[in-house]
C-alpha positions as CSV (number, residue, x, y, z in Angstrom):
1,X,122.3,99.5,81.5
2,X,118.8,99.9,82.4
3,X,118.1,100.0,86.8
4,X,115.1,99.7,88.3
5,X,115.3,100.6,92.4
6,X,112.5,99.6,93.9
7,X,111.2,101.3,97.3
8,X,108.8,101.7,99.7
9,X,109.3,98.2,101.5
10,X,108.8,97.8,105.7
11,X,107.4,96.9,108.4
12,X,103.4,96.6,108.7
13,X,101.1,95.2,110.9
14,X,98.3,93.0,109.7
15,X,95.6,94.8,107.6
16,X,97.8,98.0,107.2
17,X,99.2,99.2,104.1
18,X,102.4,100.0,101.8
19,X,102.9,101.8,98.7
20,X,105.8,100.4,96.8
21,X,107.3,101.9,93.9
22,X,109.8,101.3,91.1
23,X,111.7,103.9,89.2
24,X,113.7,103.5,86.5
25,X,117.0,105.2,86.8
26,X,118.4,104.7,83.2
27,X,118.0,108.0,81.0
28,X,117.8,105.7,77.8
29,X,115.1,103.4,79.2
30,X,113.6,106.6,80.8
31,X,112.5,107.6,77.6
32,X,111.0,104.5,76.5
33,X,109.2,103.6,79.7
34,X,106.1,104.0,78.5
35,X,106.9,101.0,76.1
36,X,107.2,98.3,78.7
37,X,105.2,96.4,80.1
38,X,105.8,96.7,84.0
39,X,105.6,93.5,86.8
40,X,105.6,93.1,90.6
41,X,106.9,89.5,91.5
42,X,107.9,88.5,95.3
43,X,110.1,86.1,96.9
44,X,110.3,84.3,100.3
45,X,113.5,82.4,100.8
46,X,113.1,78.7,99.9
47,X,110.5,79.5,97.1
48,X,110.4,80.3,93.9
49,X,110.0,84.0,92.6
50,X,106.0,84.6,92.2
51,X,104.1,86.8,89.8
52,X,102.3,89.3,92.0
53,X,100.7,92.3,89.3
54,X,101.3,93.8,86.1
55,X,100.3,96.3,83.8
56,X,100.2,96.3,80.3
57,X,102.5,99.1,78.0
58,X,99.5,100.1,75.6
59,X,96.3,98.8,76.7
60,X,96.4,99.4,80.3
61,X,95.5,96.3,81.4
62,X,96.0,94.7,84.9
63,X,96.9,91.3,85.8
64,X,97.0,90.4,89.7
65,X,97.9,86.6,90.9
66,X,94.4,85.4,92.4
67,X,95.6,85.9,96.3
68,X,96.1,89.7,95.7
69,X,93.1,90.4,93.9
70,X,91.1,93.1,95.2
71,X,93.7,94.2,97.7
72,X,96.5,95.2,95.5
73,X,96.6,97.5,92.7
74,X,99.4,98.6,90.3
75,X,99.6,101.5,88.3
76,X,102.1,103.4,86.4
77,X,102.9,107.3,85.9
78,X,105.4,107.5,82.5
79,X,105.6,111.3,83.0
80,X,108.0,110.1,86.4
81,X,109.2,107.1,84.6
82,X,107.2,105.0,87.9
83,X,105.3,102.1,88.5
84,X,103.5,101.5,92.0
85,X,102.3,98.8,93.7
86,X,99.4,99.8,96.2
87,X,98.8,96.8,98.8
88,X,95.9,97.0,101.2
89,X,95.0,94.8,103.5
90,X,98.0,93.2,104.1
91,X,98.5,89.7,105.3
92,X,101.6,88.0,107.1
93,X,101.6,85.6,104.1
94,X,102.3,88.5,101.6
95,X,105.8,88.9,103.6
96,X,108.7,88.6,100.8
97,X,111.4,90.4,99.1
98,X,109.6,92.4,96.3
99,X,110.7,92.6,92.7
100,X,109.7,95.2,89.9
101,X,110.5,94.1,86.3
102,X,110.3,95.3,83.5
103,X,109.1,93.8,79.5
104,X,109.6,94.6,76.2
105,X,107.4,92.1,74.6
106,X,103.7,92.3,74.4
107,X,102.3,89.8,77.1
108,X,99.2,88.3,77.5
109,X,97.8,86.6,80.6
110,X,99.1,83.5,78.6
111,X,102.8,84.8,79.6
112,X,102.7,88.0,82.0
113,X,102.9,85.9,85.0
114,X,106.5,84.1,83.8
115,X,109.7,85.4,85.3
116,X,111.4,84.7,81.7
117,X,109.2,87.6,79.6
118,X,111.1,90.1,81.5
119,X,114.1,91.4,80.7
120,X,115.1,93.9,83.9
121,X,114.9,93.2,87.0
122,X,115.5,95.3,89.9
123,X,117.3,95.1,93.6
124,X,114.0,94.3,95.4
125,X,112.1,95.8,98.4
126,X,111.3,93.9,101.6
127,X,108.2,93.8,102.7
128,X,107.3,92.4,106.1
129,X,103.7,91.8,107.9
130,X,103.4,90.7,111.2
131,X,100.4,89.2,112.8
């Protein structure tokens, strides 16, 4: 069964930064990470899981939801079977439980952002920012 653990999660105040990251654990979908198309979504309880980034499998294209842009970057290394999320500039609104996923379907912005063209999820990292 394919894992993803998630880490990197804590504490920050306002306008520091966090590096999360997300490591797949399975051996099988070790060796086909470099397939997937890897996601960041977030959660705050009472609300609905949002998309936060993604990276594309082939082309290397990024997708960031509009309120990260410019302060957030994903990346991936497939060599340590990793994807990061690099937040700068953090803001007590981008506290929430943080989700790497994973996708074997090619996505396009028409679809990236939608919780359902992922197939693994993992644990989650918290993430809070205080003022």
């Amino acid at each position: 069964q394919v894992q993803l653990v998630e880490s990197g999660g804590g504490l920050v105040q306002a306008g520091g930064s966090l590096r999360l990251s997300c490591a797949a654990s399975d051996r099988t979908f070790s060796r086909t990470f470099s397939r997937y198309v890897m996601g960041w979504f977030r959660q705050v309880p009472g609300k609905e899981r949002e998309f936060v980034a993604a990276l594309s499998r082939i082309t290397g294209n990024t997708y960031y939801t509009n309120s990260v842009k410019g302060r957030f970057t994903i990346s991936r290394d497939n060599a340590e079977n990793t994807v990061y999320l690099q937040m700068n500039s953090l803001k007590p609104d981008d506290t929430a439980l943080y989700y790497c996923a994973a996708s074997s379907r090619t996505l396009s912005t028409s679809d990236v952002d939608r919780r359902s063209s992922y197939d693994y999820w993992g644990q989650g990292t918290q993430v809070t920012v205080s003022s």
